[in-house]
Residue, then its C-alpha position, 0 to 999 in steps of 0.5 A: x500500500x502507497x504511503x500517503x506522505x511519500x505519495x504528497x512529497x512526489x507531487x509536490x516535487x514534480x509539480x515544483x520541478x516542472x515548473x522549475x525545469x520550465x521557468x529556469x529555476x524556482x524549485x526551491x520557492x515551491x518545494x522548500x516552503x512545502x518541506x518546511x510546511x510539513x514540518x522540517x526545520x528551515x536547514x534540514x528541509x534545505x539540505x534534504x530540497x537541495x539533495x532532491x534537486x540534484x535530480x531535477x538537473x538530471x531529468x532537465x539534462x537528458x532532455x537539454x542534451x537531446x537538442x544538441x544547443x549548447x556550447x561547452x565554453x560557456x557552460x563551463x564557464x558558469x560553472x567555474x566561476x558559480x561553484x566557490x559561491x555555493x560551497x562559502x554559500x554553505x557555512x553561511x546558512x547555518x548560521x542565519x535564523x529561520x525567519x531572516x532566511x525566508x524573509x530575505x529570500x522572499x524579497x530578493x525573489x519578488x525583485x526578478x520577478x518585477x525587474x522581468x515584467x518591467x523589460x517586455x523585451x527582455x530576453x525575447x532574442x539572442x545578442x551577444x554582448x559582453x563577452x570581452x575579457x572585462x564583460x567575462x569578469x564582471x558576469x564571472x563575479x556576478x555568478x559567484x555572488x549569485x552561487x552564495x545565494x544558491x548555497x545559502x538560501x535555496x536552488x530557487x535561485x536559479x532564477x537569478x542565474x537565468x535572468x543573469x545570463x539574460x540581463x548581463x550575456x544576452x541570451x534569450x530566455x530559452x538558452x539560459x533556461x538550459x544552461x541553468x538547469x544543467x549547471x545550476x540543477x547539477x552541478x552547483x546543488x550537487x555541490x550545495x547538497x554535499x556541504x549542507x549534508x556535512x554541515x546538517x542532516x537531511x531526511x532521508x526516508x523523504x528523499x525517494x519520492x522527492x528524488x523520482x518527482x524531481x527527476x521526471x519534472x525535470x524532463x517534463x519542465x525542459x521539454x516544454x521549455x524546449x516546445x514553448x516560444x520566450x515570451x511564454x517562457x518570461x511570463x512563467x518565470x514573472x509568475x513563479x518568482x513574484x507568487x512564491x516570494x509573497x507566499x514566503x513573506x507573508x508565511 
């Protein structure tokens, strides 16, 4: 006979990742309130999120992978200069209480949303700006500040790293929406689930039905973000981003 809790934790997870492996990020602003909803301290629900959402990265990549658009430079490149912010992003957290976290990562979260629906043109094309040698280190720092986020407060900020590679790259939305899930989905909550998992404990008897939604709402969300055009991929991301940070402010 199913469990009912594992059976709740599979959906709450594929439907946050779904919208996640769609939107570029925003797992963590739906799965991490629900973890702690159901009971979870903020830093055991945000070890046990960031081990789930390594699978989201996963489930996005085999998808990603199979329409053969992404360049090795650049996706190296996020990830060198992303993962020294998500390990020092790590010892931070567990040292800043349950309410400061929520709080913070509330209003940093309803500011994308508002900062993408105030430019309708935003990310809706391919340009190729900033890619000289000052353009590479400033969008460099700019990640790592953005990979402390990520380890500190919660792999929905992914979301920033999308609208970076947006803003500060010029890629339109669906580019950086691929990049983000395969790095940030992988590679950098890997690395953030390994420092928090040294540094905190994570529920284990959660983790399989968190692990079997993230990993097929991951492949669900990146088809359609394959499928769908930039505009409709901006609006998800504007709604996902200002929704759930009012959620977590108001608690």
């Amino acid at each position: 006979m199913l469990n009912i809790e594992q059976l709740i934790l599979f959906f709450i997870s594929y439907i946050a990742n779904t919208f996640s492996a769609f939107a570029g990020g925003g797992a963590g602003l739906i799965q991490l309130p629900m973890l702690i909803f159901l009971g979870l301290p903020f830093s055991i629900a945000l070890a046990t999120h960031k081990v789930a959402s390594v699978a989201l990265g996963v489930g996005a990549t085999i998808r990603h992978l199979r329409s053969g658009k992404l360049n090795l430079k650049y996706a190296l490149f996020i990830l060198l200069t992303g993962m020294p912010g998500v390990v020092a992003g790590g010892f931070i957290i567990v040292q800043i209480p349950d309410y400061e976290a929520k709080l913070a990562l509330g209003l940093l979260t309803i500011s994308l949303g508002v900062y993408s629906w105030l430019k309708p043109g935003l990310g809706q094309e391919l340009k190729d700006i900033n890619r000289d040698r000052s353009g590479l280190a400033i969008g460099g720092f700019g990640l790592c500040v953005i990979g402390i986020l990520n380890g500190s407060l919660t792999s929905g900020t992914g979301l920033f790293v999308t609208l970076w590679l947006v803003r500060w790259f010029g890629f339109d939305y669906k580019t950086a929406v691929a990049y983000t899930l395969i790095l940030v989905g992988v590679f950098w909550n890997g690395t953030g689930a390994l420092t928090l998992g040294m540094l905190s404990t994570i529920q284990w008897d959660w983790l399989p039905a968190l692990l079997i939604g993230s990993l097929l709402g991951g492949y669900t969300g990146a088809h359609l973000a394959i499928v769908a055009n930039n505009r409709w991929i901006k609006r998800v991301f504007e709604v996902v981003t200002i929704s759930v940070g009012i959620k977590l402010i108001l608690g």
